[in-house]
C-alpha positions as CSV (number, residue, x, y, z in Angstrom):
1,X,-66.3,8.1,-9.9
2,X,-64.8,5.0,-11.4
3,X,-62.2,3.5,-10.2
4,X,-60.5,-0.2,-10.7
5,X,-58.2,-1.3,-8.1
6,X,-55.8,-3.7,-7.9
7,X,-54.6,-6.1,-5.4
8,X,-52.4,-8.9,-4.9
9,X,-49.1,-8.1,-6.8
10,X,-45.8,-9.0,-4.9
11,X,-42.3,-11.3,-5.1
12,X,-42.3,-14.3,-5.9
13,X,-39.3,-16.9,-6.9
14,X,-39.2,-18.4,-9.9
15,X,-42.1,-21.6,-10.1
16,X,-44.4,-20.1,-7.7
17,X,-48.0,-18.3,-8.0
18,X,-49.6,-15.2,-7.4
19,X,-53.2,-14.1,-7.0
20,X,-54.3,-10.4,-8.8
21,X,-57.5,-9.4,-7.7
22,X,-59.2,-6.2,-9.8
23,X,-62.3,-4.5,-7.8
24,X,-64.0,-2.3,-10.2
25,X,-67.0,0.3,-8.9
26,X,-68.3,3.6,-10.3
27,X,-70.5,2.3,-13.5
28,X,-72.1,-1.2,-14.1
29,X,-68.6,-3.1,-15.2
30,X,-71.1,-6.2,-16.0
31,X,-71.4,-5.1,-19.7
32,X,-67.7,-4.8,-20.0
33,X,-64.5,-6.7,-21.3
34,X,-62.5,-7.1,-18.5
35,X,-58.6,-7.8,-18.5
36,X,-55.2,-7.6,-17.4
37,X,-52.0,-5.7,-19.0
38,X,-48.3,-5.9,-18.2
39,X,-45.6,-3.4,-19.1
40,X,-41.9,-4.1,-18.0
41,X,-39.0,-1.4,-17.6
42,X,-38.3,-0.5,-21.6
43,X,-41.1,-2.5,-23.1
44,X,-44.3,-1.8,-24.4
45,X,-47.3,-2.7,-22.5
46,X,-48.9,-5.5,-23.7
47,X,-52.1,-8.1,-22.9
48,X,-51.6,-10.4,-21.2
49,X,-55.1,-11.9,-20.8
50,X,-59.2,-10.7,-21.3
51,X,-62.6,-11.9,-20.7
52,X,-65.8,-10.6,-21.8
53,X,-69.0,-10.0,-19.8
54,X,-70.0,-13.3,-21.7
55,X,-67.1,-15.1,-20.4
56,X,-64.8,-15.8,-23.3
57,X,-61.9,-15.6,-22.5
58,X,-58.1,-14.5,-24.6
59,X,-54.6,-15.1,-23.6
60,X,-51.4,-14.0,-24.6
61,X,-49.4,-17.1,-25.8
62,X,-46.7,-16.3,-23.2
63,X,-49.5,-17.0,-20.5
64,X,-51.3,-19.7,-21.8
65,X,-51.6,-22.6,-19.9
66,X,-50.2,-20.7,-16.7
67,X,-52.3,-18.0,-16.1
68,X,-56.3,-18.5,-15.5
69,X,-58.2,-15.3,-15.9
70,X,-61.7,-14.8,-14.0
71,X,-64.8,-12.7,-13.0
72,X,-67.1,-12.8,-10.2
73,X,-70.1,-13.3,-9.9
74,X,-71.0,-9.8,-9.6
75,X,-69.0,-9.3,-13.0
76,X,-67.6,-6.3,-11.2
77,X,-64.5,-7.5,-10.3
78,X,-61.7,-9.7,-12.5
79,X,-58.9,-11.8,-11.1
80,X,-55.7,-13.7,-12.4
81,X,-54.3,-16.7,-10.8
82,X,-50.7,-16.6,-12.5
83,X,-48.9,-20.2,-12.1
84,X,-45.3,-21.3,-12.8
85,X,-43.9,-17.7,-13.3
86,X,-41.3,-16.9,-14.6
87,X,-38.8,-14.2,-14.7
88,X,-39.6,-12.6,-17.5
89,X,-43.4,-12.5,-16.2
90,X,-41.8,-9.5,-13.6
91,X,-43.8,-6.6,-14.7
92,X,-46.1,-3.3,-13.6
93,X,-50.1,-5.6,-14.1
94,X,-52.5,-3.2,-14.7
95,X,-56.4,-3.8,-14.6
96,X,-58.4,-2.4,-17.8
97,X,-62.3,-2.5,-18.4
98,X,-63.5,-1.3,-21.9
99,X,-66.8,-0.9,-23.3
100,X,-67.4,0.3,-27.2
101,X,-65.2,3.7,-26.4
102,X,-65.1,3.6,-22.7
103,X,-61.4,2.3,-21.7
104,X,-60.8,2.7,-17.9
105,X,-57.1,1.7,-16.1
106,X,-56.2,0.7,-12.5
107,X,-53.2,2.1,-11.0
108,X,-50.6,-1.5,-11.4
109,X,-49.7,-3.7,-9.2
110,X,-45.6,-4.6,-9.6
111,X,-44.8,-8.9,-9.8
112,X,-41.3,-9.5,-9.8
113,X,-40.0,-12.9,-10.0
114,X,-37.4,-13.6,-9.0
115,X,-34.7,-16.0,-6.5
């Protein structure tokens, strides 16, 4: 079946970086956008960043310029390298892979930033 899981999530103080790592398996995830989501307590989730099986890439201005969205080379799996958090970054991440009307989720992975 598919499945997308997540990896990496964690505490961090304010300033530092985390890794999230996204393995995706169950259907060929090389023809598909790939991204990340974030939803904190009382808020809706939102994007935070996406990249295409072409490699184009889309950030939410919150992120940009501190996050770095990737794939590998297999396509099948996406990661984020989040830099200079934040507070306000603490958050549930969730992995999501869509394709025309194929939407898959992974499970979350909680960041919380904070001293």
């Amino acid at each position: 079946q598919v499945q997308l899981v997540e990896s990496g999530g964690g505490l961090v103080q304010p300033g530092g970086s985390l890794r999230l790592s996204c393995a995706a398996s169950g259907t060929i995830f090389s023809i598909y956008t790939m991204g990340w989501y974030r939803q904190a307590p009382g808020k809706q989730r939102e994007l935070v960043a996406s990249i295409t099986s072409g490699g184009t890439t889309n950030y939410a201005d919150s992120v940009k310029g501190r996050f770095t969205i990737s794939r590998g080379n297999a396509k099948n799996t996406v990661n984020l390298e989040m830099n200079s958090l934040k507070p306000e970054d603490t958050a549930v991440y969730y992995c999501n892979a869509g394709w025309r009307t194929r939407e898959y989720w992974g499970q979350g992975t909680q960041v919380t930033v904070s001293s």
